[in-house]
C-alpha positions, 0 to 999 in steps of 0.5 A: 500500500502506498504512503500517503502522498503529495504531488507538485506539478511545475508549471510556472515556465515561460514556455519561451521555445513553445511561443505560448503558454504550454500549460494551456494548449488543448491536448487532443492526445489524452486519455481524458477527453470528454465528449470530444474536449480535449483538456488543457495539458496543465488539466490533463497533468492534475488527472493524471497525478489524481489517477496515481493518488495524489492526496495533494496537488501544488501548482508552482507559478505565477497562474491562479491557484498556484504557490509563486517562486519566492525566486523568481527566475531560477527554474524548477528547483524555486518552483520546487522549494516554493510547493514543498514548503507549503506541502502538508506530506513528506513524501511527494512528487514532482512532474513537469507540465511538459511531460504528458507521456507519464501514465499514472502507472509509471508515476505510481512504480516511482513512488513505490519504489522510493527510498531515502530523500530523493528517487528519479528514475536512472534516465531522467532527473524528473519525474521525481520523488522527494521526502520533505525535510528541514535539510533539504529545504534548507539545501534549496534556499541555499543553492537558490541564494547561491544561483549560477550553475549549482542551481539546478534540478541535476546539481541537486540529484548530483549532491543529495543522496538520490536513489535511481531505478530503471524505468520500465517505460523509457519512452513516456520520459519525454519533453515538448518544447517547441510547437514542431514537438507537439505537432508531431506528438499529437500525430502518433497517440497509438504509441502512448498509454492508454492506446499502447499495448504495453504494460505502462 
């Protein structure tokens, strides 16, 4: 049975490479569809982390209902410290709104298989799983007032003791960053879940 757990959804980029904020494109691709809506990708990312079972989910950003960056301008890492520190579970975690391959299956292996302070799986830095802590909030503020190159999602995962474990379905781990990538994505659905016949 899984811990009781929270869920953070970064979704407080400028989408810069995109043209337009990624959270709000319409992604005809989800297993969410309702009478042929499609839901955004920020809403399609909230059902997913409700599927695995999320008892919370913190929103990072500047949009309405999410937890601003006490930094401004120093990418997932401040989204992450901004929602965990507000987070009411050790034990949470952590998806990119760009990332709308991950099946709430996948996210669920991650989470059991979670030891220590930090789980990713061994091919990516995110999705990831984080045990709430006092060092570890303290470490965030610090390499946040810090900047320049130590702060960073991999900087962190490379100085914290940070358990990996393979991902039995390494092609959910993808980014769309640019409008071409969405295109293209939206164009090939029969290879993700729930379409595909694998396992995840």
């Amino acid at each position: 049975m899984l811990e009781n757990f929270g869920a953070i959804l970064l979704c407080g980029g400028k989408s810069s490479r995109m043209g337009q904020d990624k959270a709000l494109l319409r992604y005809q691709a989800s297993a969410y569809c309702w009478q042929g809506i499609a839901p955004t990708l920020l809403e399609h990312q909230q059902l997913v982390l409700i599927q695995t079972g999320a008892s919370e989910i913190l929103l990072s950003g500047n949009r309405a209902g999410a937890i601003a960056d006490h930094w401004p301008d120093k990418g997932p890492l401040a989204g992450i410290h901004a929602c965990l520190s507000q987070s009411k579970y050790q034990l949470n975690l952590v998806i990119p709104v760009d990332m709308p391959g991950l099946s709430p299956r996948l996210l669920e292996t991650l989470v059991q298989r979670h030891q220590g302070d930090v789980s990713t799986f061994a091919e990516s830095t995110l999705p990831c799983v984080l045990r709430r802590s006092e060092a570890l909030l303290d470490y965030l503020e610090l390499q946040l007032q810090q900047g320049g190159s130590q702060c960073s999602l991999r900087q962190l995962q490379q100085q914290w003791q940070v358990h990996q474990t393979p991902c039995p379905a390494p092609e959910q781990l993808f980014n769309l960053n640019t409008i071409t990538e969405w295109r293209q994505h939206q164009s090939v659905r029969e290879n993700l879940w729930p379409f595909s016949s694998a396992a995840y």
